[in-house]
N, C-alpha and C positions, 0 to 999 in steps of 0.2 A: 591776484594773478592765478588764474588756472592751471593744473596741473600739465596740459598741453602747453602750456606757454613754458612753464617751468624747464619743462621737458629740451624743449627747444633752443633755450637760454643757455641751458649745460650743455648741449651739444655744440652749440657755437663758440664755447669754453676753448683755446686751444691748450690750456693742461689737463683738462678733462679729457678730451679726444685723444691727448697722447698716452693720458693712463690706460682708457678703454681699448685704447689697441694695444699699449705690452699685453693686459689682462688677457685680449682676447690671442694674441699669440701665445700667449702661457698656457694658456688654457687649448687651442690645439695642439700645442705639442706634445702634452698630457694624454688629451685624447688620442693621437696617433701612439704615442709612446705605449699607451695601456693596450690599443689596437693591435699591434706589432706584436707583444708582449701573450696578447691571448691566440693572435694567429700562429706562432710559434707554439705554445702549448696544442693551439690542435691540430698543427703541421705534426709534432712528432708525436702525437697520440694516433694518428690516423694514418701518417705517411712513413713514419719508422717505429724499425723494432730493436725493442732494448732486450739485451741478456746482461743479467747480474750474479758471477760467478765466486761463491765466498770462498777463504783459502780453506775452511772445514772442509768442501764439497769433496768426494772421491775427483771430480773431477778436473778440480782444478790441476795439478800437478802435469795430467795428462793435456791439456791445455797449453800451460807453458811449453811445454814440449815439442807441442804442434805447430806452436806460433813460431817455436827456433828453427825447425827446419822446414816446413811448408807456406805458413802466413804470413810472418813478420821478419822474414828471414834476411830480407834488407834494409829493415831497420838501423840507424847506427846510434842509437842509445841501448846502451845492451848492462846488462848485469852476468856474474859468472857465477858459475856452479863446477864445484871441482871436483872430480872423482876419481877411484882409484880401479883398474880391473885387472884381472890378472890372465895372461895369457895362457894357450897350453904348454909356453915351452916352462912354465914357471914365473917365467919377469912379472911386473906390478908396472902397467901401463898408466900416467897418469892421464886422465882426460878432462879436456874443460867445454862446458856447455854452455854459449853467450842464448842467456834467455832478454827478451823484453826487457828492460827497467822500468823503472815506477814513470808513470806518465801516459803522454798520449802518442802513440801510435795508429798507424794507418797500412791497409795492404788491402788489396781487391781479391775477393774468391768468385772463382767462376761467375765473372763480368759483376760482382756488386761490391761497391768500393763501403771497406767497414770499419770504421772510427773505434779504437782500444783503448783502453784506459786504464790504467793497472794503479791502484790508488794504494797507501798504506796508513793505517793509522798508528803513530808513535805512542798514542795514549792511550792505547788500546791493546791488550796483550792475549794471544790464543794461549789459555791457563793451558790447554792441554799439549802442543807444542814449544811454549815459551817465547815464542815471535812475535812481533810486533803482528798484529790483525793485517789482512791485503784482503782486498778483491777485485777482480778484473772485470769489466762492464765493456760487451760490444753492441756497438751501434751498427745501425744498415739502414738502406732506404726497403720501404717495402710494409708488407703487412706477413710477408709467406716466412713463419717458423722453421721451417724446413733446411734453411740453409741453418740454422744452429742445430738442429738434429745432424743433417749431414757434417758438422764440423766437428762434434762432441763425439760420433762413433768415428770417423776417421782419427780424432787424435786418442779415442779409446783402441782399435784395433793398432794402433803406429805402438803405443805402451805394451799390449800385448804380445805384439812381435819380436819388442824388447827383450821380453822375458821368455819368448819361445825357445823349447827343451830346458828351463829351470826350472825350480822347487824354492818356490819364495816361503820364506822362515818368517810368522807374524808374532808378535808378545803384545800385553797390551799394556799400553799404555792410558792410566787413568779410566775413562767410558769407552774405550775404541782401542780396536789393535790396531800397530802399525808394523810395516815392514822393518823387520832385525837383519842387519846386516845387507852384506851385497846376496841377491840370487845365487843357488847354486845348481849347479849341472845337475843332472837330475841322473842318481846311480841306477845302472841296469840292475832289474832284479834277479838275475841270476849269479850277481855277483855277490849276493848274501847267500853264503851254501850252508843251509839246514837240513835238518833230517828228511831223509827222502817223503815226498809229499805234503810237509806240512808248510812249506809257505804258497806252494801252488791250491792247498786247500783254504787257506787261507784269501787267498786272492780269488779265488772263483765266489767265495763268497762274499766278497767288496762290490767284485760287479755284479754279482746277483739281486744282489741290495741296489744296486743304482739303478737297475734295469727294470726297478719291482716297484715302479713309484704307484699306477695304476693297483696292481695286486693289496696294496697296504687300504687304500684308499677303498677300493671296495668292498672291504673286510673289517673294516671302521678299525684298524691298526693301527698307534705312534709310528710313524714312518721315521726311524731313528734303529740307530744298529751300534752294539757296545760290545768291546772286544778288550781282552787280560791277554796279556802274555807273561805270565811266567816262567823262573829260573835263575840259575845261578848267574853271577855277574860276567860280561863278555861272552857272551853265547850268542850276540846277535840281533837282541830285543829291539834297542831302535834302532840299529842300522836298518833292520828290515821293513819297518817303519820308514824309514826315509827313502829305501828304494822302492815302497807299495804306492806312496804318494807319487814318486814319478810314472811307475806304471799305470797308473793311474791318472795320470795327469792333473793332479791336485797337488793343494800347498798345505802346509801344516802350523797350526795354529799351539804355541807352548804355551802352554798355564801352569805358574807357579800355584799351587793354592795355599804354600806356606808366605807366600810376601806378603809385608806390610802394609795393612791398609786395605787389603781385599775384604770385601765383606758379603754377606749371604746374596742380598741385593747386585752389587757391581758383579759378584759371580753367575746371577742369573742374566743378567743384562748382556755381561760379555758373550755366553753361548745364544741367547738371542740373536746377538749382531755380526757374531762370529763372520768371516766372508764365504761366500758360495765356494764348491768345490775347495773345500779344505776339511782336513784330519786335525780333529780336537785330540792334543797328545798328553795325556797325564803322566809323568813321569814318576816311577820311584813313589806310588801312592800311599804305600804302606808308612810311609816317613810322614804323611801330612795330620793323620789322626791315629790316635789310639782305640783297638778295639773295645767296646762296651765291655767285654766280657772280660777283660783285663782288670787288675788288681787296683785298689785305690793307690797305693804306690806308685804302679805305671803311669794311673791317667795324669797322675802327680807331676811327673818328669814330662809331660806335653801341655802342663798348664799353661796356658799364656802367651804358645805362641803365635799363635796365629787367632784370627777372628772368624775364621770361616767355621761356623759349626758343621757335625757331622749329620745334622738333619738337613740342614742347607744344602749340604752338596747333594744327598738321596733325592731331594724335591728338584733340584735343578735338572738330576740326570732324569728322574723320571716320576715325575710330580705334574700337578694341573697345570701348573704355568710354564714347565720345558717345554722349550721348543722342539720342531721336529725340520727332515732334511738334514740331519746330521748323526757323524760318524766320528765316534769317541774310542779312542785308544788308549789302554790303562797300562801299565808295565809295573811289576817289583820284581824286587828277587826273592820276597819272603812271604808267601803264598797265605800258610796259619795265621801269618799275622792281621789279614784283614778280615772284617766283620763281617760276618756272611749276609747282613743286608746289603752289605756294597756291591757283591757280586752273582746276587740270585738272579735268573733268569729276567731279561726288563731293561734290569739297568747294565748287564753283562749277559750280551748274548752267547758267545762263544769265548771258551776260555782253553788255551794253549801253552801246553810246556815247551821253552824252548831249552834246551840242556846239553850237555856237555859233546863231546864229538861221537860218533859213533866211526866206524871204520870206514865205511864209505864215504862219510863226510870230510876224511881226513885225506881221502884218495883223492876227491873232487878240489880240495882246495893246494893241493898238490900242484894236481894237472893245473890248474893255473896260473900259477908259478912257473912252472918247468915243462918245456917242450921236449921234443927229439925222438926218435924211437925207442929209447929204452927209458922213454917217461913212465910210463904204465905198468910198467913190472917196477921199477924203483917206487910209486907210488902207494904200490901194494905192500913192497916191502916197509918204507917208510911206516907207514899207517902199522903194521903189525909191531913192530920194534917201538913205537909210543906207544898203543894199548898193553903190548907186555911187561911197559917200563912202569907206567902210572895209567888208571883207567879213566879217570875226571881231570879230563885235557877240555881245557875248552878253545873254540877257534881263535878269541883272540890271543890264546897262547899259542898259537900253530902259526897266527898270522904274522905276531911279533918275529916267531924261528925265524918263516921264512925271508922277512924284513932283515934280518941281520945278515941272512947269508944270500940276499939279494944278487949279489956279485960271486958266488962262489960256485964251484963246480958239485952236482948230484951226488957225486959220490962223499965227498965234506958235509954235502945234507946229511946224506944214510949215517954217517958215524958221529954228528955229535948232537945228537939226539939228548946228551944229559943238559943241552942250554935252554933247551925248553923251559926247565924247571926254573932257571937259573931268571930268565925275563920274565917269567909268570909272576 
């Protein structure tokens, strides 16, 4: 028998013929199924676009945001976010924010309808947060980027507006700062009252420095500017700091350099990554190290505690690897005490006493307090009747006085001048 005849013999088989046709139905359904399979992969390679937004991103947060009150805003799988804010009459408003919940959502922006997905993973934990890992993934038809640029600054400027007129307070947390606390109102600078001219000189020179980014640059300069304020304790040091920042329109960024666990590296890292338009605030410096020139005794009593050396912080503030575009804020109260490498020209550009009241100053934070026309002559008197009582009055002793007698009549101000001492 010939292989043609063979051929032919099997085909007239009819269990043969029945297997060769599941076979060959199996077998296109296979093929269409892989066909399908690969038109889809170049249907959304070609004809959509993906955004994959992780919860690290700055941007995520803003996102969510944007989705509750513009994108996803009729969505009815929602998750809550509870907050607290507090009004100007005093009260603690509480508020709740239904954002997205994990899943898939849907909502059209400007005519293109865009598939959400807001995934989480249990098994998965942000070390630096403590939350289980998310990330939000949107789909679109199209190839044009531009609607995730236009979506990302609309819910970046919606965030900003947020926080328009505050003073956002950052600490860091682990490699990154984040936000401490709620936002706060941002104090007018005139309601830190120092010695005549010295916070308006102070401030001329913050915006001189911002304004100087070209000048530094062509002058091959560290575009970076370091400022001391010294003085006795409650005279004003960070308040005025926290109203420069609002005059200014920046947020302020607190570095403990005594916490646990900080070290030469994560302290170089953090002023690298520090956020734009923000004041690096060193608090109370003189507390984090002991001067060199100090006694083996002394350096004795700072052994141990902390891991931040004192060459580490000199190379950060101004070393080959500091960064620049940044404005760093020292304060203590006990001036001798630190090493005159920490505050030589470089790393401390300008260095400022801030100290006790002087008479005008005591006049000025008066009239604040106390209106009417015979404000000003009781002001003068006040003010002369403390410097003749005791001469190292400092404001927050003035300010505590007038805090007590908040409710009281000028003239109860003018006489009992000896409770000054009394709250100081």
């Amino acid at each position: 028998m010939t292989i043609v005849e063979y051929v032919t013999a099997l085909s007239q088989n009819p269990y043969f013929g029945a297997g060769f046709g599941l076979f060959g139905v199996g077998a296109s359904a296979a093929v269409l199924r892989k066909g399908f399979q690969s038109s889809m992969v170049l249907f959304r390679r070609h004809c959509m676009i993906t955004l994959e937004v992780p919860c690290r991103d700055k941007s995520y947060q803003w996102l969510l945001q944007w989705m509750t009150n513009v994108g996803a805003k009729k969505t009815q799988h929602l998750s809550v976010e509870t907050s607290f804010e507090q009004k100007d009459t005093g009260q603690i408003k509480t508020k709740y924010d239904f954002i997205p919940s994990v899943g898939q959502h849907f909502f059209s922006y400007k005519g293109t309808w865009i598939k959400v997905n807001r995934t989480r993973e249990q098994q998965t934990l942000d070390l630096h947060m403590g939350i289980p890992w998310e990330t939000v993934t949107l789909t679109a038809f199209g190839n044009n980027k531009q609607i995730y640029y236009d979506i990302l600054e609309e819910a970046r400027t919606m965030a900003l507006k947020a926080h328009e007129g505050m003073t956002v307070m950052y600490t860091a947390m682990g490699a990154e700062w984040r936000p401490f606390g709620h936002p706060r109102r941002r104090r007018p600078l005139h309601s830190v009252v120092l010695r005549a001219g010295l916070g308006e000189r102070i401030r001329d020179d913050c915006t001189d420095f911002i304004n100087s980014t070209q000048w530094y640059i062509d002058r091959g300069i560290p575009y970076r500017r370091g400022y001391l304020l010294h003085g006795p304790p409650g005279c004003g040091k960070s308040s005025y700091i926290m109203a420069l920042a609002g005059e200014l329109e920046y947020n302020i960024c607190v570095l403990n350099l005594s916490e646990r666990g900080l070290t030469d590296d994560r302290l170089n890292h953090l002023l690298c990554v520090a956020p734009q338009q923000s004041i690096i605030l060193l608090e109370d410096i003189d507390a984090a190290f002991v001067s060199r020139e100090d006694t083996a005794t002394q350096k004795a009593a700072y052994e141990g505690l902390n891991r931040v050396t004192f060459s580490g912080l000199l190379n950060c503030l101004d070393g080959v690897a500091s960064t620049e575009a940044r404005i760093v804020f020292m304060t203590t109260n006990y001036l001798d005490r630190l090493d005159p490498a920490l505050i030589r020209p470089g790393r401390v550009d300008m260095k400022e006493y801030v100290g006790y009241c002087d008479q005008e100053q005591i006049e000025l934070m008066y009239l604040r307090f106390y209106k009417g026309e015979q404000a000003a002559e009781n002001a003068k008197v006040f003010a002369e009747r403390v410097l003749s009582t005791k001469k190292n009055v400092s404001p927050a002793q003035i300010q505590g006085y007038f805090m007590f007698h908040k409710h009281s009549e000028q003239k109860d101000v003018l006489e009992d001048i000896n409770t000054i001492w009394t709250l100081g």
